[in-house]
C-alpha positions in Angstrom: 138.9 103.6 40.9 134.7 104.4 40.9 134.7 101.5 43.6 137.5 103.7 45.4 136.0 106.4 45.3 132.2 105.5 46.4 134.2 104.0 49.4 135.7 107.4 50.0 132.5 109.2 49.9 130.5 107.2 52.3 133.0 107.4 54.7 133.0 111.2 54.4 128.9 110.9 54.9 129.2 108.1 57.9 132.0 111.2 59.7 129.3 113.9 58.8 126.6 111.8 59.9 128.3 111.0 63.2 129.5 114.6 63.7 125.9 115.8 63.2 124.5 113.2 65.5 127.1 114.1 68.4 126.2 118.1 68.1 122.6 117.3 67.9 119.7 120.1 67.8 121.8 122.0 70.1 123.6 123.5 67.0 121.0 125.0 65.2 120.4 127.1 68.7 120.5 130.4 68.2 120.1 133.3 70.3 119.2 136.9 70.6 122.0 139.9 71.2 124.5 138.0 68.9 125.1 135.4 71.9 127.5 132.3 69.9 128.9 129.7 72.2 131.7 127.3 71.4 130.4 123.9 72.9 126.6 122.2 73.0 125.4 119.8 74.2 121.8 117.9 74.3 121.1 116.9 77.4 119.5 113.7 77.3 116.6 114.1 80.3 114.2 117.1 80.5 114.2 118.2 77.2 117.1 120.9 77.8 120.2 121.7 76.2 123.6 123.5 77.6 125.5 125.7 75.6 129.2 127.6 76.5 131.9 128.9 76.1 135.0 128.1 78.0 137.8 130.7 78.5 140.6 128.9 80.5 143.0 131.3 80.6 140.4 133.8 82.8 138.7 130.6 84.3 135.3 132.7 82.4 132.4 130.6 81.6 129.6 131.6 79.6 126.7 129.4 79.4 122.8 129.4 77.9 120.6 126.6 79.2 117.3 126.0 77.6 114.7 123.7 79.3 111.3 124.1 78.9 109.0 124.3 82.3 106.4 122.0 83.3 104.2 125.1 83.3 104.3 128.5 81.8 104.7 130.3 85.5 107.7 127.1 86.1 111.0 127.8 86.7 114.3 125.9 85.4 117.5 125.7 87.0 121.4 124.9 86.1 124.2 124.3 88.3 127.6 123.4 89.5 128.1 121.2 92.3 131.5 121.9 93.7 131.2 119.0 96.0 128.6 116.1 95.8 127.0 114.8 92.5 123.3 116.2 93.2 121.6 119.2 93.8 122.2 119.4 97.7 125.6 122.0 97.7 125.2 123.3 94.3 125.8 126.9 93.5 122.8 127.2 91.2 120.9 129.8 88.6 117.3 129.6 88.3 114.8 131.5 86.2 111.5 132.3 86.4 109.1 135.1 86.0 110.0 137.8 88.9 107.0 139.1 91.1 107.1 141.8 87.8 105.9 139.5 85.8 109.8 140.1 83.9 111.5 137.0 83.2 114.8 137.0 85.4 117.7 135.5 87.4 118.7 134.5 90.7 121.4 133.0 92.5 120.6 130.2 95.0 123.1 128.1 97.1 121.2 125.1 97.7 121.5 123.4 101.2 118.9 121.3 101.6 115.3 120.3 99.5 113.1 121.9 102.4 113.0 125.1 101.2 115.7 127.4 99.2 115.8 131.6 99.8 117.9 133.7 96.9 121.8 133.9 98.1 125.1 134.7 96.6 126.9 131.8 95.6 130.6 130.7 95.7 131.0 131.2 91.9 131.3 135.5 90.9 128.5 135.7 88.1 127.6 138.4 85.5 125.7 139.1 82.8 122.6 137.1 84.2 119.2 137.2 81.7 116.3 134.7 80.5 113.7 134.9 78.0 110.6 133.3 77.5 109.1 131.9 74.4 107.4 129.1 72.6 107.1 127.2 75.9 110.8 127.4 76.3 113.4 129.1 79.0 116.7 130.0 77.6 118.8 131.2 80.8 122.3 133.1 80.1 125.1 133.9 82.2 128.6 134.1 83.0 130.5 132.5 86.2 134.0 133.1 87.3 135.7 129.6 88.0 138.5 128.4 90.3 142.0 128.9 88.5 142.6 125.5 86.7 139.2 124.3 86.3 138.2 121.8 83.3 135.8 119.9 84.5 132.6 120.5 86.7 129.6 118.6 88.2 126.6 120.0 86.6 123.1 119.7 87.8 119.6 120.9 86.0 115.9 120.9 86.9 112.6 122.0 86.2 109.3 122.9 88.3 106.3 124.1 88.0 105.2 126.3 90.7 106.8 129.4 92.0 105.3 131.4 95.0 105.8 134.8 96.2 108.9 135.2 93.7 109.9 131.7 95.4 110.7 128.0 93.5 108.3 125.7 94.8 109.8 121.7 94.9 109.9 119.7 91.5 109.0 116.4 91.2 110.8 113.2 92.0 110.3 111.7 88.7 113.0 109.6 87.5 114.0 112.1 84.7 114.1 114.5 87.8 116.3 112.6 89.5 119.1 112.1 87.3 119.4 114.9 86.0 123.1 115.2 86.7 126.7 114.6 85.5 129.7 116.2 84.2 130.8 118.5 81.9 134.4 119.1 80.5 134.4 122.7 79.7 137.5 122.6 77.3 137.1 119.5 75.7 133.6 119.6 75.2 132.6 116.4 76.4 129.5 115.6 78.9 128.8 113.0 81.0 125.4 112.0 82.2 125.1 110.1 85.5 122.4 107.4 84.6 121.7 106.6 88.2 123.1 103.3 89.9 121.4 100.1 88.9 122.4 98.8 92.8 120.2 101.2 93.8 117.5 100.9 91.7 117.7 96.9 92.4 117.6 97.9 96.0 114.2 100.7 95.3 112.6 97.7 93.7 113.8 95.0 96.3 112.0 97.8 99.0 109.0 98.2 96.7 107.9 94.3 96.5 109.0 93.5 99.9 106.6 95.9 101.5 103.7 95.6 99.0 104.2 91.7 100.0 104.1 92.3 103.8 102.2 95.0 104.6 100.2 95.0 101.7 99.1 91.8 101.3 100.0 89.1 104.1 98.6 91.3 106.9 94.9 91.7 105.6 95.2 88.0 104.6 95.8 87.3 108.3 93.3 89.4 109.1 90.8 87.9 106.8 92.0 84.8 108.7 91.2 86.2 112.1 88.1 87.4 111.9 86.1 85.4 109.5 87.8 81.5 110.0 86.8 81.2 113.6 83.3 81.8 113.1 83.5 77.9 111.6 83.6 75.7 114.5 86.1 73.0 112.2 88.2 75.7 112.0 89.4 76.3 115.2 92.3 76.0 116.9 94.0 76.7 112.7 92.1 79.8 111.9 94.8 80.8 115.4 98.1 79.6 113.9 96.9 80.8 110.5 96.4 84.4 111.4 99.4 84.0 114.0 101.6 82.9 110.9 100.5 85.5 108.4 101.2 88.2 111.1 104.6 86.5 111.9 106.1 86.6 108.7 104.5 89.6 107.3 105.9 91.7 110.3 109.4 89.7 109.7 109.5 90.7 106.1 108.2 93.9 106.7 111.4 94.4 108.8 113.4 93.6 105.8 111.7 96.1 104.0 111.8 99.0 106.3 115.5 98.7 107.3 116.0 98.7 102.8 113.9 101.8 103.4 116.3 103.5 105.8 119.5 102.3 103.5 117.7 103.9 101.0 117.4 106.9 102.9 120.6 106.8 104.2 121.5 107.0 100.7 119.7 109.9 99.0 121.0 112.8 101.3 118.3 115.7 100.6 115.6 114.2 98.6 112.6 112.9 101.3 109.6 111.6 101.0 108.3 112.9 104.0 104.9 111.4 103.9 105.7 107.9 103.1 108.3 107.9 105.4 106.1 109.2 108.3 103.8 106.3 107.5 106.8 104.0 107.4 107.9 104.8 110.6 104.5 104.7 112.3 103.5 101.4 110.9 106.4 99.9 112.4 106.4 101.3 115.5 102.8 100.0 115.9 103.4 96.7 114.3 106.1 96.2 116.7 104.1 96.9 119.4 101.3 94.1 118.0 103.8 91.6 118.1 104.9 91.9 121.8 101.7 92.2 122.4 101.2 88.4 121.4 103.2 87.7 124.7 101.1 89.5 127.5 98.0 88.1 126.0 95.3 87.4 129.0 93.3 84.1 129.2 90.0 84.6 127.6 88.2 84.3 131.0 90.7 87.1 132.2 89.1 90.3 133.5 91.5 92.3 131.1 90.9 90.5 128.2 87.9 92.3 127.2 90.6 95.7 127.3 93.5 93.6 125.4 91.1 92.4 122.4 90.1 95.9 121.3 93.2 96.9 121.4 94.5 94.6 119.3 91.9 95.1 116.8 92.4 98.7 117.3 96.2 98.8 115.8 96.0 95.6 113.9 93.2 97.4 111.6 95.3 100.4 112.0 98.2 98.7 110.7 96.6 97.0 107.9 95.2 100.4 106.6 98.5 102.2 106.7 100.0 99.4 105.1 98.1 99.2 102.6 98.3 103.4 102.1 101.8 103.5 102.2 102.2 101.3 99.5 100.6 103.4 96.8 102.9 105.8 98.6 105.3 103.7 97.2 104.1 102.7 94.0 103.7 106.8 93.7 107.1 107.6 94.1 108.8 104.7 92.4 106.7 105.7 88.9 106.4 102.0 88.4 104.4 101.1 84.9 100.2 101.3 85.8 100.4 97.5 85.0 101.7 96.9 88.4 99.4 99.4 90.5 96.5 98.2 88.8 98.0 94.5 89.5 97.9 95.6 93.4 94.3 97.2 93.2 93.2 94.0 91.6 94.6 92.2 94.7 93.7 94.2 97.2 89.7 94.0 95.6 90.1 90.3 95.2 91.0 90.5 99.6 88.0 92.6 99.5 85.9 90.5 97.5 86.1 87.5 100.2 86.4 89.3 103.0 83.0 90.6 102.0 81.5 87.2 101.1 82.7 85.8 104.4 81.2 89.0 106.1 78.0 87.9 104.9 78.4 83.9 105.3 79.4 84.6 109.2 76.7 87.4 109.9 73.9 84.4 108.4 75.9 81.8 110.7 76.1 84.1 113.8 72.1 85.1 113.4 71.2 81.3 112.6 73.0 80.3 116.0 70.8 82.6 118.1 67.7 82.0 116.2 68.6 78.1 117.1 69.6 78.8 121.1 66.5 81.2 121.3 63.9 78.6 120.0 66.0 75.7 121.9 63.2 74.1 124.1 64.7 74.1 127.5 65.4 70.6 129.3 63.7 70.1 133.1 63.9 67.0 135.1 61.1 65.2 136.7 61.3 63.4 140.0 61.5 60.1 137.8 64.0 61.4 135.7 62.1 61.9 132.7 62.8 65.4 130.7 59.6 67.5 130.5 60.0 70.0 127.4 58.4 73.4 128.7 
């Protein structure tokens, strides 16, 4: 009977445990002017919590979200996206401190990431507020729902800067990004999109193929170029190694620029407007390098002078975008340090021997002239004999 017992009770502890765990810190919340809400939930990326209340007969929600801002002068946001999964199309409430210095609400129907202006949205709202405190927003309100509605697609964010009363852009972190998912308002239950893993495979797939080919096989070719064909052994290979380099680093740079546009394709509304510039302008001139390869002039060719600086004109040009849009890259995937400090140690290893060989060839170019200048010049006699003058 004891043995019964004990079994009952820690089964009542492992239900009270489990309970406690689901509800989380959200229910010990609480809030000024008496606000009590039926539902919590912790959500799991930017340190926020939703709370609510659900009245389905009146289709009356009643929410508090709690987030806190990167910065004191931040703003946070909620949301319901009627008809996409992220924050392009949501009908959204975000509060920050008004021009007043107050802490308030507005209403904001997001279109694009460009740039947002204060709106009515598609959702009747009420009883807007936010307070400030401890490094914490807690944002209230009520919307007026579609008859029938149980579940909606909810989005929240955070930023840090707000400018002439508007929200500046927030980062493109990973928590920033999936911050997204579902909420069932009468059962209680939320969802949390965790991002695809195809396309975080297909970020990673990008992020390797370009820091292989534009980063890295294109100053190796380079390196080839320039330095190898000072040796005299060396030539015609230094040609076919430098053509080679080029050749596949351009083909697999392909690959990863058309991964870059499916990628694109892909995140309706979020840009990286830089990177992609650069993206777009490296291959454009890359492509231009190669065709290039096939209106080459002979080297005793009047326009060959013209045609070899500008080939070393975009090739360098390339090279350094290259190499500048991959910490783009690294940037905006928030890969671990180990692997941008693994590029910088690469790319300093490049440099490294591109500087030795600087030196070796500038000693072997100034040894040659010092040899032709001191050369003694060979003269014929009438007999045939060389005189040295």
């Amino acid at each position: 009977m004891a043995v019964h017992w004990v079994h009952l009770a820690f089964l009542f502890l492992s239900v009270a445990s489990s309970t406690a765990a689901a509800s989380g810190a959200c229910s010990s919340a609480s809030f000024s002017s008496n606000r009590v809400y039926a539902a919590c939930s912790d959500l799991p990326r930017l340190s926020s919590s939703l709370h609510w209340s659900y009245d389905a007969a009146t289709s009356l929600l009643s929410l508090a979200f709690v987030a806190p801002p990167p910065k004191p002068e931040g703003w946070v946001a909620w949301a319901i996206n009627p008809t996409a999964d992220g924050m392009v199309g949501s009908q959204a409430l975000i509060a920050f401190h008004q021009p007043d210095g107050k802490m308030g609400v507005r209403t904001y129907n997001i279109t694009s990431y460009e740039s947002i202006a204060a709106s009515p949205i598609e959702y009747e709202t009420s009883d807007l507020a936010a307070e400030y405190s401890g490094g914490v927003v807690r944002m209230f309100g009520k919307m007026k729902l579609p008859a029938g509605t149980t579940v909606v697609k909810q989005v929240w964010q955070v930023g840090s800067t707000v400018v002439s009363g508007v929200p500046q852009a927030h980062d493109f972190q990973s928590a920033n990004l999936q911050s997204k998912g579902t909420v069932d308002l009468v059962k209680g239950a939320v969802a949390v999109s965790g991002g695809s893993s195809s396309t975080t495979r297909n970020k990673n797939v990008h992020g390797v193929i370009n820091a292989v080919s534009w980063g890295i096989l294109l100053p190796i070719g380079a390196i080839f170029a320039r330095y190898l064909k000072t040796f005299k052994s060396a030539d015609p290979a230094w040609f076919y190694l430098h053509v080679a380099c080029q050749i596949i680093g351009y083909g697999v740079g392909v690959g990863g620029w058309a991964t870059g546009l499916n990628l694109g394709s892909k995140s309706k509304g979020i840009q990286y407007t830089t990177h992609r510039n650069i993206g777009m302008t490296l291959f454009s001139l890359a492509t231009l390098q190669v065709f290039a390869l096939f209106v080459r002039p002979n080297k005793d060719h009047k326009y060959r002078f013209y045609w070899n600086i500008y080939h070393h004109l975009v090739g360098y040009t390339v090279i350094v975008l290259g190499i500048v849009n991959v910490f783009k890259g690294l940037q905006i995937l928030s890969v671990d340090d180990k692997y941008r400090v693994g590029y910088i140690i690469t790319i300093c290893i490049l440099g490294g021997i591109a500087l030795l060989l600087e030196v070796v060839t500038w000693i072997i170019v100034l040894k040659r002239k010092s040899d032709n200048s001191t050369k003694p010049c060979d003269r014929s006699s009438s007999t045939g004999v060389p005189l040295a003058v």
